[in-house]
C-alpha angles and dihedrals in degrees: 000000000000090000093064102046090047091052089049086052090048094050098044089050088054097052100047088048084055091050088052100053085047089062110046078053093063098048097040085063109110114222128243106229116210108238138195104233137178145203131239119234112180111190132148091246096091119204127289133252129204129194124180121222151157136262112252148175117269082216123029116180118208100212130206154166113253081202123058126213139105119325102227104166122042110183103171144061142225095271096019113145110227129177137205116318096353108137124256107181140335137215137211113291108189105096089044098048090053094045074054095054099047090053094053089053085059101054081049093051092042095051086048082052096054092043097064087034088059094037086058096047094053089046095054099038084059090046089047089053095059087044098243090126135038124242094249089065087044094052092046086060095047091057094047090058086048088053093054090044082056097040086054099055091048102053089044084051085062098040086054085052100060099033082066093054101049082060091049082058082072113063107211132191112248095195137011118270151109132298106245107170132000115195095185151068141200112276102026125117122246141194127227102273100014113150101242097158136017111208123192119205139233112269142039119038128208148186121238117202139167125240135199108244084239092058099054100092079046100063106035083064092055114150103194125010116201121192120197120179123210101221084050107048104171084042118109125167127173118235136190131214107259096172134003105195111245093219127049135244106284081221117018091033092219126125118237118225137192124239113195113204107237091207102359107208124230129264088045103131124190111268088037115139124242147192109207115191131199130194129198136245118285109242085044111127101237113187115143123171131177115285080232090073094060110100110188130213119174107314097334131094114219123176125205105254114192115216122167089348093309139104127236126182118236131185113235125190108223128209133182116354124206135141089019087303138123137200114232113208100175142018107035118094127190115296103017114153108221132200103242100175129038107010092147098072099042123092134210110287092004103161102239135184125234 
């Protein structure tokens, strides 16, 4: 009887040690976390940036009055197509015109000066010929006649003066364009040299965008530029970089650049939107991967790379970064599959599914 209790004991002992050793087993079983991964393609194409922008004038001309005063006349409108010499807005002349007119009384009084100086002069230099006056008196009235030359080309330099102004009072077109701003309106007052109209004038058209200080060099070694316009969508035209500005945006600090149009098509209008894309020199490495892949320890980038369903760390060096994405120099080949979501919580030679 005691034999047979003790064999049940004995039996029940070996199979929950069994059952203990099953389940540390199971929970010592690592699990097999399912990872984004991505395949590198290197190729000399580089990758492509795109930049939106806007349709403007080759040349845009900041108007303004060299006189100030009151506008009193606007003849023209935001869009208004204007040529050479027409009229785009006037300003009270009064005060000029009579500026104008008492200058003109001064050439008049000045003339009349130079008369009787001269008159005189002729009178006493025959006087002093028949010796009935001295040099000295001669020589007074000679001065006096230099001094009225003088007085009359002073008083028509300022009657030259005026008269320009009283044309300033008259803002004329100097080419034939289009009205692009107008930052005035009658009856306001303005200053000399005040910007009251931007025209923009007949001819080239280019494309402004703005550029990220790293993607400068980048772009100056373009090797292509394609522009699309929105409004036209199966229009493409190639550009090239006309100007790149020296001094960044006080605010964005980016640096605006110019795109001249190589055989603009037609239907593009000032104010149009544009994508201008650049693509990079041929040769270039241009393997770029999410900014999500780098896995940073200390100073040194590293990347997950997957061989035989495990992962292996592996330093990168980086170059430039735009659009969350980063340019990889050194230590990816052709067809490494890297890690692109995650890689903080993965360890060397973890087991991961694709």
């Amino acid at each position: 009887m005691k034999t047979g209790v003790f064999s049940t004991v004995a039996i029940f002992s070996i199979i929950a040690i069994l059952l203990s050793g099953c389940s540390k087993a199971v929970t010592t079983k690592e699990d097999v976390p399912l990872v984004r991964s991505e395949t590198i393609k290197i190729n000399g194409s580089g990758q492509n940036a795109n930049y939106p922008g806007e349709i403007r004038g080759r040349y845009e001309t900041q108007l303004a009055f060299q006189v100030g005063g009151k506008i009193t006349k606007r003849n023209v409108e935001l869009g208004s197509r204007v040529g050479r010499g027409d009229v785009l807005m006037e300003i009270d002349s009064k005060d000029i015109l009579q500026t104008v007119n008492i200058s003109s009384a001064q050439v008049t009084s000045a003339e009349s000066q130079l008369q009787l100086a001269q008159s005189n002069l002729e009178r006493y230099r025959t006087l002093y010929e028949q010796g009935a006056i001295s040099r000295a008196q001669l020589d007074q009235y000679e001065s006096s006649y230099e001094v009225a030359q003088a007085a009359v080309r002073q008083s028509s330099a300022q009657y030259t003066q005026g008269t320009n102004q009283l044309g300033y009072s008259t803002l004329i077109a100097d080419s034939a364009g289009i009205i692009s701003s107008i930052s005035v309106e009658a009856g306001q007052v303005v200053s000399a040299g005040q910007t009251v109209v931007t025209l923009v004038k007949e001819g080239e058209r280019e494309v402004e965008i703005n550029v990220p200080e790293n993607r400068v060099d980048e772009l100056r070694k373009a090797e292509h530029i394609w522009v699309q316009f929105w409004a036209l969508p199966s229009v493409t035209a190639e550009g090239s970089i006309r100007e790149i500005s020296p001094i960044a945006d006080k605010v964005s600090r980016t640096y605006k650049v110019r795109i001249s149009l190589i055989n603009p098509p037609s239907g593009i209008n000032l104010g149009m939107t544009a994508n201008v894309t650049v693509v990079q020199m041929v040769g270039q490495q241009a393997v770029y991967i999410p900014l999500s892949a780098v896995y940073q320890t200390g100073d040194t980038p590293n990347v997950w790379v997957i061989v035989n369903d495990m992962v292996t760390l592996r330093p990168i060096k980086v170059g430039a970064f735009g659009d969350n994405k980063v340019q990889v120099l050194e230590g990816l080949q052709d067809g490494d599959v890297i890690v692109t979501a995650g890689v903080q919580k993965l360890h060397e030679g973890q087991k991961v599914r694709i």
